[in-house]
C-alpha positions as CSV (number, residue, x, y, z in Angstrom):
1,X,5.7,58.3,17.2
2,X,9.0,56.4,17.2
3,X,8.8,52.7,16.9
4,X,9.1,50.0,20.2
5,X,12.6,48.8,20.4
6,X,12.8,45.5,20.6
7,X,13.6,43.5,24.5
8,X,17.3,42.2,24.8
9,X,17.6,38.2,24.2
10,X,18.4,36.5,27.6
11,X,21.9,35.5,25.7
12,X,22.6,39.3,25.4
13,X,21.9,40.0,28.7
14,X,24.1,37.4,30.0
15,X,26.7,38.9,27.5
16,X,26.1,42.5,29.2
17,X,26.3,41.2,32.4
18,X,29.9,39.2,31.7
19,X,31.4,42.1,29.9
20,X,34.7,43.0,31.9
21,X,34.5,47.2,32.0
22,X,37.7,48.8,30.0
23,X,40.6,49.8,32.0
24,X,42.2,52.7,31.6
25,X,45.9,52.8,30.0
26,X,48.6,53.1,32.1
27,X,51.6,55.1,31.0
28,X,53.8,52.2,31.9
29,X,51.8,49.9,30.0
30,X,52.6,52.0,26.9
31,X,55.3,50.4,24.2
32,X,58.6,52.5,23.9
33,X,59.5,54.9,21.4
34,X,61.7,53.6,18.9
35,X,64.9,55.6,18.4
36,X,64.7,58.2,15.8
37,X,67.2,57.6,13.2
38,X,68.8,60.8,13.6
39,X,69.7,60.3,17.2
40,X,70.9,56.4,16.7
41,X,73.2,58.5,14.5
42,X,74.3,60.7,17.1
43,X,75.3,57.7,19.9
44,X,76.7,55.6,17.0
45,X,79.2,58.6,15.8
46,X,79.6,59.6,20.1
47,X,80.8,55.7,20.9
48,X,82.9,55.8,18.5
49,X,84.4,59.0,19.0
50,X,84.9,58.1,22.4
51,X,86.4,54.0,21.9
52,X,89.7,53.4,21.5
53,X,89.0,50.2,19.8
54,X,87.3,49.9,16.7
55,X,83.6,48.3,17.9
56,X,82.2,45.7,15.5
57,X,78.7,45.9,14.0
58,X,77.3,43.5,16.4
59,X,78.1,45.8,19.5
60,X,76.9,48.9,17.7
61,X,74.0,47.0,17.1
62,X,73.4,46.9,21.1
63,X,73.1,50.9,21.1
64,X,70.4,51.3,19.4
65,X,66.4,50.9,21.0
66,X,65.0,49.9,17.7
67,X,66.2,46.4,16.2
68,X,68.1,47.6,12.9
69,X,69.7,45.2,10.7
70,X,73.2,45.0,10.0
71,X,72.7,46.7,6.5
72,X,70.3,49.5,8.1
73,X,73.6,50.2,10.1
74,X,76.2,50.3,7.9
75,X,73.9,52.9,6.0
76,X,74.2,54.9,8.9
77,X,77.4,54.6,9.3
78,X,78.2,55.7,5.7
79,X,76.4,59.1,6.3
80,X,78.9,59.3,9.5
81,X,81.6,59.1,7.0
82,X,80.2,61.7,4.7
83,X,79.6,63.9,7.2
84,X,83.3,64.0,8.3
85,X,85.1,63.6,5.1
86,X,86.6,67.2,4.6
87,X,87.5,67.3,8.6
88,X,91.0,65.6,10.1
89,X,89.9,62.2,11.0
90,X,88.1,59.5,9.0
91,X,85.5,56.7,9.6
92,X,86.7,53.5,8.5
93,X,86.0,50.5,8.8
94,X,88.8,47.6,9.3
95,X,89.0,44.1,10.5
96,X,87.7,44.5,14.0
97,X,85.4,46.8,13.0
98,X,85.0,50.4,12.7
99,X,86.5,53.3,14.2
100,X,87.4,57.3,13.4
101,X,91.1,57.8,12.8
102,X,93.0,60.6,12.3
103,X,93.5,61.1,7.9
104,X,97.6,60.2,7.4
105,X,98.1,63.9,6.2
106,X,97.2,65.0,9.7
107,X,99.8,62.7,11.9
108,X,102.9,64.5,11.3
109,X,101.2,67.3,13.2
110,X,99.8,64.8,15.8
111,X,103.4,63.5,16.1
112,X,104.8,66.9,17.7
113,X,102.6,65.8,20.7
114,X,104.7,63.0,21.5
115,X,108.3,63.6,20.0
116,X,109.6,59.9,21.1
117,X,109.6,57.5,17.5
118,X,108.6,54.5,17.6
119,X,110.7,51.7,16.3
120,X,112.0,51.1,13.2
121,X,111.6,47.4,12.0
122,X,114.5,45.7,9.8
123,X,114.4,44.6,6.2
124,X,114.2,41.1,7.3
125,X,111.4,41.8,10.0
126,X,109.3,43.4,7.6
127,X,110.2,40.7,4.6
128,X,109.4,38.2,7.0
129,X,105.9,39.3,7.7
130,X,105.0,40.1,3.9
131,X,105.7,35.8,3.5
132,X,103.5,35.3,6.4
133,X,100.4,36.9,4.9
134,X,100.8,36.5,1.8
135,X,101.4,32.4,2.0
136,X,99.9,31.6,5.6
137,X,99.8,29.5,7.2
138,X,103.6,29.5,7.2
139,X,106.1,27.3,9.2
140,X,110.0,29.4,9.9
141,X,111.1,26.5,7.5
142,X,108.6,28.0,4.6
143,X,110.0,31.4,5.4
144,X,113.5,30.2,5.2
145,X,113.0,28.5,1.9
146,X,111.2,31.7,0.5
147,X,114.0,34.1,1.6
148,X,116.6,32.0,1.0
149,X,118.1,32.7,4.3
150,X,117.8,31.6,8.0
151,X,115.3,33.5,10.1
152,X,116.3,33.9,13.4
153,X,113.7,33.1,16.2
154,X,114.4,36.9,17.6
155,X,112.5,38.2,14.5
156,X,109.6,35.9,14.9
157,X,109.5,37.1,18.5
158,X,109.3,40.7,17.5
159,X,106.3,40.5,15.0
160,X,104.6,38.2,17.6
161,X,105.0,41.3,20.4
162,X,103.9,43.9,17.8
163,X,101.3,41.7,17.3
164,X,101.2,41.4,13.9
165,X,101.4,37.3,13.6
166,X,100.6,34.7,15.9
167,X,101.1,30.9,15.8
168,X,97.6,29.3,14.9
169,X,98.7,25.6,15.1
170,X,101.6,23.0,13.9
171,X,101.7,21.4,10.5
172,X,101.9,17.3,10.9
173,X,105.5,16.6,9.6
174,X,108.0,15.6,11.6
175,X,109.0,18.0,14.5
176,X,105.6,19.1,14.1
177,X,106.6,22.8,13.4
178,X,104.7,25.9,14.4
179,X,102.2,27.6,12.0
180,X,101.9,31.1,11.8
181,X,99.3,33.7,10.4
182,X,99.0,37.3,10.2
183,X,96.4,38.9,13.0
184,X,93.3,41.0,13.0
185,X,96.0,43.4,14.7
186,X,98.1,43.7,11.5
187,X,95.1,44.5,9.4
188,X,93.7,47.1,11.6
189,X,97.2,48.7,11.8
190,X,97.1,48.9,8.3
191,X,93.6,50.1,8.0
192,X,92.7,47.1,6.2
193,X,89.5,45.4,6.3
194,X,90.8,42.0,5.1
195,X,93.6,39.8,3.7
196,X,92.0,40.5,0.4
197,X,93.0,44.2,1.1
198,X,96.6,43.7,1.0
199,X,98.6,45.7,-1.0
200,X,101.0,44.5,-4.1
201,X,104.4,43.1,-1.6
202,X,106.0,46.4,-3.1
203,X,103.9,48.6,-1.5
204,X,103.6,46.6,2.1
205,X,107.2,47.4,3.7
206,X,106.1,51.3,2.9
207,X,103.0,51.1,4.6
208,X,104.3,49.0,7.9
209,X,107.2,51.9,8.1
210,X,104.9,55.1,7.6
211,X,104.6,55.1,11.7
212,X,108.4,53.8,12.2
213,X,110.5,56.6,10.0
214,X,113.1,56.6,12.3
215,X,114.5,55.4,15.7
216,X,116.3,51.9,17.3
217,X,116.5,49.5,14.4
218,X,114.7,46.2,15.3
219,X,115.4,43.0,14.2
């Protein structure tokens, strides 16, 4: 014979009665599935296969549905760069970010698509801009004191256009002159991630005229 079960308390009846009865859950109500790495992969190597700009990490951050870290992306972004190493372009990374490129072995064939040369810069335009980043902030004075020669506000001009140097204040000295500093432009033309990058001045000039091998001489 089983044994009486004991009555309920009042205080556990009160609790019975109070008891809210569970809800179901509703799809919406469910969290979101985070991302799988392998397909943040995917739309990190497809925006930047389809940018024209190189896209720093904080906007590759936004792509992704799952909160990485900077680190946990760059990671990624190293297997990218793996992945395409023995193909024509390259992952790199440079000042504004990164972006694929096509490897410098491959342009002479990309230049038979478009025939016209771009502009060859002078001895004294590219001189000119190995002072400014490798002593900047410069004034034209400090470049005319490290040539030896006058610089001509024409060649200023042109490396300002190109975009390769701006003017980023003025020095307080008399006249108070205009100081001027290499860009984030210059680096990424140069496939450079920072100043620090620079090659020795020898090897600069080569570099700035690997896209300008002939055509109008500018000065």
């Amino acid at each position: 014979m089983s044994e009486p079960i004991d009555p309920l308390t009042q205080s556990e009846v009160v609790e019975l009665e109070v008891m809210p009865p569970e809800l179901p859950v509703q799809p919406d109500a469910l969290p979101a599935l985070p991302l799988d790495t392998r397909q943040y992969k995917r739309v990190l190597e497809t925006a930047l296969l389809t940018t024209a700009e190189p896209l720093p990490l904080s906007e590759l951050k936004k792509l992704g549905d799952t909160p990485l870290n900077y680190s946990q992306i760059e990671a990624l972004l190293g297997e990218i760069a793996l992945d395409w190493q023995d193909s024509g372009v390259e992952l790199s990374r440079v000042a504004s970010g990164w972006r694929f490129r096509a490897k410098p072995e491959m342009q002479v064939y990309l230049d038979r698509l478009n025939p016209q040369k771009p502009p060859r810069y002078s001895r004294a335009v590219l001189e000119t801009l190995a002072i400014v980043a490798y002593h900047q902030p410069v004034t034209r004075g400090d470049i005319e004191d490290i040539r030896g020669v006058a610089v001509s506000a024409q060649i200023l001009k042109t490396l300002e256009a190109r975009g390769w140097i701006e003017a980023i204040g003025t020095r307080d000295t008399p006249g108070r002159p205009e100081l001027f500093a290499t860009t984030k432009q210059m680096l990424d033309d140069l496939n450079l991630r920072a100043l620090q990058d620079l090659p020795s001045l020898q090897e600069i000039g080569a570099l700035l005229e690997q896209d300008s091998n002939a055509g109008a001489m500018v000065e």
